[in-house]
N, CA, C and O atoms as CSV, one atom per row, in Angstrom:
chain,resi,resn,atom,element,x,y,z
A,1,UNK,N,N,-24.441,-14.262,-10.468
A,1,UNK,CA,C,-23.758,-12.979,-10.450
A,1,UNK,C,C,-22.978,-12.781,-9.152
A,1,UNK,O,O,-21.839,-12.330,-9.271
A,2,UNK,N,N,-23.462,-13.072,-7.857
A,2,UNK,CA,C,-22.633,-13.229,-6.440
A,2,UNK,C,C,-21.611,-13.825,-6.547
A,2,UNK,O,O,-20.629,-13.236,-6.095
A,3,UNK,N,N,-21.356,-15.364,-7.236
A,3,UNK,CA,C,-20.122,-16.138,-6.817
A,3,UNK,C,C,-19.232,-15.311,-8.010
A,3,UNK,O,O,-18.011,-15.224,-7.882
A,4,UNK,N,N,-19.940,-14.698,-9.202
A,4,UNK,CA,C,-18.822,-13.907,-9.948
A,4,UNK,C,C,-17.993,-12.645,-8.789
A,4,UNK,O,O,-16.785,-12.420,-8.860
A,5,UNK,N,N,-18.552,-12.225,-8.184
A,5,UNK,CA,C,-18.240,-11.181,-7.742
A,5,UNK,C,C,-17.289,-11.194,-6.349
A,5,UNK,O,O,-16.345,-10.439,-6.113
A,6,UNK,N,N,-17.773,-12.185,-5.567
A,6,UNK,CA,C,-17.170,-12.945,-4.495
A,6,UNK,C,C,-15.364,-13.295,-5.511
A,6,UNK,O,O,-14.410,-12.518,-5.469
A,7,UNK,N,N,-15.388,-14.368,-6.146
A,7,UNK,CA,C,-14.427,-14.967,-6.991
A,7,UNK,C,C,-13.410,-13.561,-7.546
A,7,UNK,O,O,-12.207,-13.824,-7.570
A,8,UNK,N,N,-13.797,-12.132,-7.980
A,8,UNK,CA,C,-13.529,-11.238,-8.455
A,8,UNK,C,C,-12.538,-10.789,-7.394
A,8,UNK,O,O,-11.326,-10.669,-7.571
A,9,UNK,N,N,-13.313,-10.520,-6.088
A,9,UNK,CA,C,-12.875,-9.678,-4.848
A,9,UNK,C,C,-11.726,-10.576,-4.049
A,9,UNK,O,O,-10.832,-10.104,-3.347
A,10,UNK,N,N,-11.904,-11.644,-4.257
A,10,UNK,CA,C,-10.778,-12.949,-4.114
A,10,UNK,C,C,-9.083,-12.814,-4.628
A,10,UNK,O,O,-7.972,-13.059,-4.158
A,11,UNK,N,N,-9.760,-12.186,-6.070
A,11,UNK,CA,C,-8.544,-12.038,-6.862
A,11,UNK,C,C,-8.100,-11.042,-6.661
A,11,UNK,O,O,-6.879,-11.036,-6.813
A,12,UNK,N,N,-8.643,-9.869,-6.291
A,12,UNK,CA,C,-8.002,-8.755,-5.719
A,12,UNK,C,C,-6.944,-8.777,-4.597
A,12,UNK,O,O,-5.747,-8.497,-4.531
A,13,UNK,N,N,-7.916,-9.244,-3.713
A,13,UNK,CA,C,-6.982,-9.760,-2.255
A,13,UNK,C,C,-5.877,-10.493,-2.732
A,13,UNK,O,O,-4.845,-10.372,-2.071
A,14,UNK,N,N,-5.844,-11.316,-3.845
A,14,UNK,CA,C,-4.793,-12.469,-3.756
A,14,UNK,C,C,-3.794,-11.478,-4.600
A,14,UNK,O,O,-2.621,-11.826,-4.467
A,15,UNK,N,N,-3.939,-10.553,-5.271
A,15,UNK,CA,C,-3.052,-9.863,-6.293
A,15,UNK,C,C,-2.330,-8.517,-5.117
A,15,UNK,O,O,-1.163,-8.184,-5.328
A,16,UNK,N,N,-3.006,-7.925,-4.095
A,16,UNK,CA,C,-2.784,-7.465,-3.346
A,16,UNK,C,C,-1.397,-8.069,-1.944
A,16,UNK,O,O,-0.462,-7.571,-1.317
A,17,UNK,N,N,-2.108,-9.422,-2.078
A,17,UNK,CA,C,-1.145,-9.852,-0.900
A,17,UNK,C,C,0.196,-10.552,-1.768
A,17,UNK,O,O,1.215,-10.793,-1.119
A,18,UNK,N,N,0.166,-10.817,-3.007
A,18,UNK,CA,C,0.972,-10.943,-4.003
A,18,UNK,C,C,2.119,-10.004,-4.225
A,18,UNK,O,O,3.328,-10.222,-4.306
A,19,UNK,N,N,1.273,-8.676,-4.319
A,19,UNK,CA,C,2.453,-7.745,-4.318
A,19,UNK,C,C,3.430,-7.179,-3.234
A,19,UNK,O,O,4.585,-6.763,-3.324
A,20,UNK,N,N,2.625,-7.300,-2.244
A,20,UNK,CA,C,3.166,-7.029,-0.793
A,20,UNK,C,C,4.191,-8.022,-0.396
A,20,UNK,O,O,5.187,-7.545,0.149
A,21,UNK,N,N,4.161,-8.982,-0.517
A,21,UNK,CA,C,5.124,-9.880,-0.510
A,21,UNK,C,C,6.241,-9.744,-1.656
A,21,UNK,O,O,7.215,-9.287,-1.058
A,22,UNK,N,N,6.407,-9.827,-2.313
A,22,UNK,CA,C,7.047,-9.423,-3.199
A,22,UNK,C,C,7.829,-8.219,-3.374
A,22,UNK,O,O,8.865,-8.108,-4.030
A,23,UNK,N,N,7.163,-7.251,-2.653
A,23,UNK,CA,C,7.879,-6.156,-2.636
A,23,UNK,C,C,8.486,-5.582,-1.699
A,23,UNK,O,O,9.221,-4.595,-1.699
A,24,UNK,N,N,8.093,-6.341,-0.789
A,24,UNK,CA,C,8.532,-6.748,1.180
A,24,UNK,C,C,10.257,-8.086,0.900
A,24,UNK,O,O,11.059,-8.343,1.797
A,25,UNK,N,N,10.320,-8.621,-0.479
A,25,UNK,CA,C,11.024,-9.772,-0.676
A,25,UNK,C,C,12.146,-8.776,-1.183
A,25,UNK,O,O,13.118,-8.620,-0.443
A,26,UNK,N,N,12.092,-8.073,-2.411
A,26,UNK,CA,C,12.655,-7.183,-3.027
A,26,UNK,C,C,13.233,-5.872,-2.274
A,26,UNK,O,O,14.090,-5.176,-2.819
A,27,UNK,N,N,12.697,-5.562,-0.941
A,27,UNK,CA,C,13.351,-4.831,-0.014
A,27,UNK,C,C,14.678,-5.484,0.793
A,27,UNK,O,O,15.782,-4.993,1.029
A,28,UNK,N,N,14.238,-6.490,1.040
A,28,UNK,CA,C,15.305,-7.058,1.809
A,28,UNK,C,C,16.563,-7.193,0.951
A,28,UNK,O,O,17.276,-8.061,1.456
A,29,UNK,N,N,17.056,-6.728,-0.035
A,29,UNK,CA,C,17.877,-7.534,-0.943
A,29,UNK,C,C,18.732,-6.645,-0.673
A,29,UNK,O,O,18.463,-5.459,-0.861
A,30,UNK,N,N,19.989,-7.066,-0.154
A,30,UNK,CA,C,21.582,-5.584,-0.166
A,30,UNK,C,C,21.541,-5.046,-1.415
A,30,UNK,O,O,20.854,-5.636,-2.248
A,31,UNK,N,N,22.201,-3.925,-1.774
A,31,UNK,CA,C,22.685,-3.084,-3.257
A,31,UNK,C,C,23.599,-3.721,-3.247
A,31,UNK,O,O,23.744,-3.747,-4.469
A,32,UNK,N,N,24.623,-4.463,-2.779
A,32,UNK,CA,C,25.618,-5.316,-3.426
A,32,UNK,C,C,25.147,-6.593,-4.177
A,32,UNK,O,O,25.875,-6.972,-5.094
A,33,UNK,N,N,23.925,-7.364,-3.882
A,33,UNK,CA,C,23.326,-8.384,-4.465
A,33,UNK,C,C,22.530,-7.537,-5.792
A,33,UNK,O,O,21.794,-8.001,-6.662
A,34,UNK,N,N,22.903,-6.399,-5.610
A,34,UNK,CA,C,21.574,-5.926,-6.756
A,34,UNK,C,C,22.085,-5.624,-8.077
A,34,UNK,O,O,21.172,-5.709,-8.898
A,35,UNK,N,N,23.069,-5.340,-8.539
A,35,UNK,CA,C,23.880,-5.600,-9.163
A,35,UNK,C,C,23.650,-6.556,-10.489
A,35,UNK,O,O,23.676,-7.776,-10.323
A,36,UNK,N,N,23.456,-6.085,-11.623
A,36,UNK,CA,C,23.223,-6.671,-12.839
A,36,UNK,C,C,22.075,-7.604,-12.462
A,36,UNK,O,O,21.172,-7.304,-11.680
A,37,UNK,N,N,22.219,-8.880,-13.165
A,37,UNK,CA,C,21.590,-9.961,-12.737
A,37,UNK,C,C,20.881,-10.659,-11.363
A,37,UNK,O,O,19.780,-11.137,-11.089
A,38,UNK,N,N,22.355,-10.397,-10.563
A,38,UNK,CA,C,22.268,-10.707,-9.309
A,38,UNK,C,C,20.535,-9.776,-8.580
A,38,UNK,O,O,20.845,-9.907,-7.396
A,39,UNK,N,N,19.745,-9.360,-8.546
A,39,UNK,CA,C,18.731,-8.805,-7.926
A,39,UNK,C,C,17.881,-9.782,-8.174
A,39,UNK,O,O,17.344,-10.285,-7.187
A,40,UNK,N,N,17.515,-10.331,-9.576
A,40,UNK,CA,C,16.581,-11.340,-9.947
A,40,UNK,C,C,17.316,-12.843,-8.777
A,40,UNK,O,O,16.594,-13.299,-7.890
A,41,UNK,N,N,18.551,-13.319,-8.969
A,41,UNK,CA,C,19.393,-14.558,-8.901
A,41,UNK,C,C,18.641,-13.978,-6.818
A,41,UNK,O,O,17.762,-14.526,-6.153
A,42,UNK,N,N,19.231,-13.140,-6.588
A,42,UNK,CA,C,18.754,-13.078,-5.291
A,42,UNK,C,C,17.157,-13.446,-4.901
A,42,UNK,O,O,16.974,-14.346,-4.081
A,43,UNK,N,N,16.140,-12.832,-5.419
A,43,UNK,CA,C,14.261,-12.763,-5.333
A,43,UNK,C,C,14.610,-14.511,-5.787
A,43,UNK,O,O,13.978,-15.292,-5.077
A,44,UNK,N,N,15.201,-14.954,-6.486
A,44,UNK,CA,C,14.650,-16.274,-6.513
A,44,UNK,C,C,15.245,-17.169,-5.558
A,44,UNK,O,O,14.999,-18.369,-5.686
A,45,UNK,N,N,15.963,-16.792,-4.652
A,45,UNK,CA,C,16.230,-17.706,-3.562
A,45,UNK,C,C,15.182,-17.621,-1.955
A,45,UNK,O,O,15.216,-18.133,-0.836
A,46,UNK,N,N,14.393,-16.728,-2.649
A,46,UNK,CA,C,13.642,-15.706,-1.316
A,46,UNK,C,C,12.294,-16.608,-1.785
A,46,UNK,O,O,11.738,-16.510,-2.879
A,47,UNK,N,N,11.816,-17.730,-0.418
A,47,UNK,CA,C,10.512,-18.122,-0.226
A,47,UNK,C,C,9.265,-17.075,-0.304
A,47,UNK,O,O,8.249,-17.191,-0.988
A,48,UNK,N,N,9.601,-16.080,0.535
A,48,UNK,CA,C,8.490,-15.131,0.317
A,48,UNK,C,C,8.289,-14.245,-1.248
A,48,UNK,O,O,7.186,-13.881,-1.656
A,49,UNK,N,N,9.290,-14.062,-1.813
A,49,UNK,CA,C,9.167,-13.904,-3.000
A,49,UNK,C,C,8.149,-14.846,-3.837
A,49,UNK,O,O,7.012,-14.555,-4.208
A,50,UNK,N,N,8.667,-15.721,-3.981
A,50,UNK,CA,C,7.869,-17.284,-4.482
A,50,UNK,C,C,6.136,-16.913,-4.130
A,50,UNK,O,O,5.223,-16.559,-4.876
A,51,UNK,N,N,6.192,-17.190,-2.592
A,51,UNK,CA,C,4.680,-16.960,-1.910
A,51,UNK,C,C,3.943,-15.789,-2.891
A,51,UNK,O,O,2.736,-15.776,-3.131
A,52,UNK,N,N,4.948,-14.786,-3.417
A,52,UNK,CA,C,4.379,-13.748,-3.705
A,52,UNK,C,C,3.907,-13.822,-5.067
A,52,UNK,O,O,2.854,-13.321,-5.461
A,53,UNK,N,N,4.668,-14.417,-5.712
A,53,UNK,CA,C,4.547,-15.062,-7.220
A,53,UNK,C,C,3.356,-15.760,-7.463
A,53,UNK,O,O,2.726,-15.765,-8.520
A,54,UNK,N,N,3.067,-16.386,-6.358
A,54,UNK,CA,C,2.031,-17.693,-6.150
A,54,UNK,C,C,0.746,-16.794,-6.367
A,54,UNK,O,O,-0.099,-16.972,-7.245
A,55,UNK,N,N,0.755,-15.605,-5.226
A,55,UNK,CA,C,-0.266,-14.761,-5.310
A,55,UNK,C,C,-0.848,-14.098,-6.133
A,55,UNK,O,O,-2.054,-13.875,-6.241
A,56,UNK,N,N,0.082,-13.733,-6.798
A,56,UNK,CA,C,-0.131,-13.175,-8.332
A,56,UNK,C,C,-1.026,-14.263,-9.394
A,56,UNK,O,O,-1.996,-13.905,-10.061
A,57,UNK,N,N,-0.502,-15.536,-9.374
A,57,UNK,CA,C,-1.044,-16.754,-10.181
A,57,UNK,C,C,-2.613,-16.437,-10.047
A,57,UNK,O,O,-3.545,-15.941,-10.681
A,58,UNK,N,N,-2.231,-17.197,-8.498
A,58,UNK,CA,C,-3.752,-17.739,-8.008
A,58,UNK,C,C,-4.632,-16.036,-8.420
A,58,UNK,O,O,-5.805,-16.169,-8.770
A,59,UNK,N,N,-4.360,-15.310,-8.396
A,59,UNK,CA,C,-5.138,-13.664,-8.659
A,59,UNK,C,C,-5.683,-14.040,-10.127
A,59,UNK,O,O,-6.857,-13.951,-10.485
A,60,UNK,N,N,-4.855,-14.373,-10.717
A,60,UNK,CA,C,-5.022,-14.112,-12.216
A,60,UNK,C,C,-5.975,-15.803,-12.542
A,60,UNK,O,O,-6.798,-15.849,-13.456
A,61,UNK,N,N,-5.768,-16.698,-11.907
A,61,UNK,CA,C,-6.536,-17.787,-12.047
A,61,UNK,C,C,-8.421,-17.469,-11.259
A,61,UNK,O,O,-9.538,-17.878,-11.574
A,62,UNK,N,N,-7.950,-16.646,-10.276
A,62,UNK,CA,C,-9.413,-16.291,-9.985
A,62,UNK,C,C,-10.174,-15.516,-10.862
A,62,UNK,O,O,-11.372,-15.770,-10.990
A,63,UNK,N,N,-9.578,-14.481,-11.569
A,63,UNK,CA,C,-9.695,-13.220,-12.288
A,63,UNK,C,C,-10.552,-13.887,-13.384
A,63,UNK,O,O,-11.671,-13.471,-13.684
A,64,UNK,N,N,-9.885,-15.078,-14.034
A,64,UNK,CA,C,-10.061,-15.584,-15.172
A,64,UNK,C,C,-12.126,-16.818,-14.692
A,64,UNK,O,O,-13.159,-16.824,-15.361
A,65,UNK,N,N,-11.880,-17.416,-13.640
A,65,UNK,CA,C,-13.127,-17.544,-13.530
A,65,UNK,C,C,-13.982,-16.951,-13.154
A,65,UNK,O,O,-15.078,-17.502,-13.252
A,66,UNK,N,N,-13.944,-15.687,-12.600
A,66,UNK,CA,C,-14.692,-14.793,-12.366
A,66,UNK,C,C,-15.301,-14.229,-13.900
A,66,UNK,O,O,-16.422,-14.473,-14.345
A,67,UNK,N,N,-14.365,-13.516,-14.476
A,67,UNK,CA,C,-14.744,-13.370,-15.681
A,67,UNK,C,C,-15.678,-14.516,-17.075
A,67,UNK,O,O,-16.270,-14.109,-18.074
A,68,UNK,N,N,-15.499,-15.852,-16.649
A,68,UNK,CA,C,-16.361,-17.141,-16.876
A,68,UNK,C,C,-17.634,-16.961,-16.251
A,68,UNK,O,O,-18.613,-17.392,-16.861
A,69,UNK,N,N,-17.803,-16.390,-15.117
A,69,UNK,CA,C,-19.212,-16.741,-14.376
A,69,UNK,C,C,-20.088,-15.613,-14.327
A,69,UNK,O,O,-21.269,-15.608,-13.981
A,70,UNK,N,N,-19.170,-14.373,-14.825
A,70,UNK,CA,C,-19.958,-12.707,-15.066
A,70,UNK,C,C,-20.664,-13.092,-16.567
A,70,UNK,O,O,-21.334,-12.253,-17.168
């Protein structure tokens, strides 16, 4: 029941620092890049975006063994 819960609180943090990045990536972007398409075409040239994407994964990959070991 611990490593479920540990593994749980993991995924939080990782979904947390996921979004922060991401939304720290999505700030930086001019209103001239934002523009139709161009907002997405921009976040995907942005490493920290990515990082942030990653975070989200790995959240939802913890989430999912946590929920295996509860």
């Amino acid at each position: 029941m611990i490593p479920a819960v540990l593994v749980a609180l993991l995924s939080a943090l990782l979904f947390a620092i996921g979004s922060v990045a991401q939304q720290r990536s999505a700030s930086q972007v001019s209103t001239d890049d934002a523009a139709g398409f161009g907002l997405m075409l921009a976040l995907i040239r942005k490493p920290l975006w990515w990082a942030g994407f990653l975070g989200d994964a790995g959240g939802y990959v913890c989430q999912a063994i946590a929920l295996g070991l509860g």
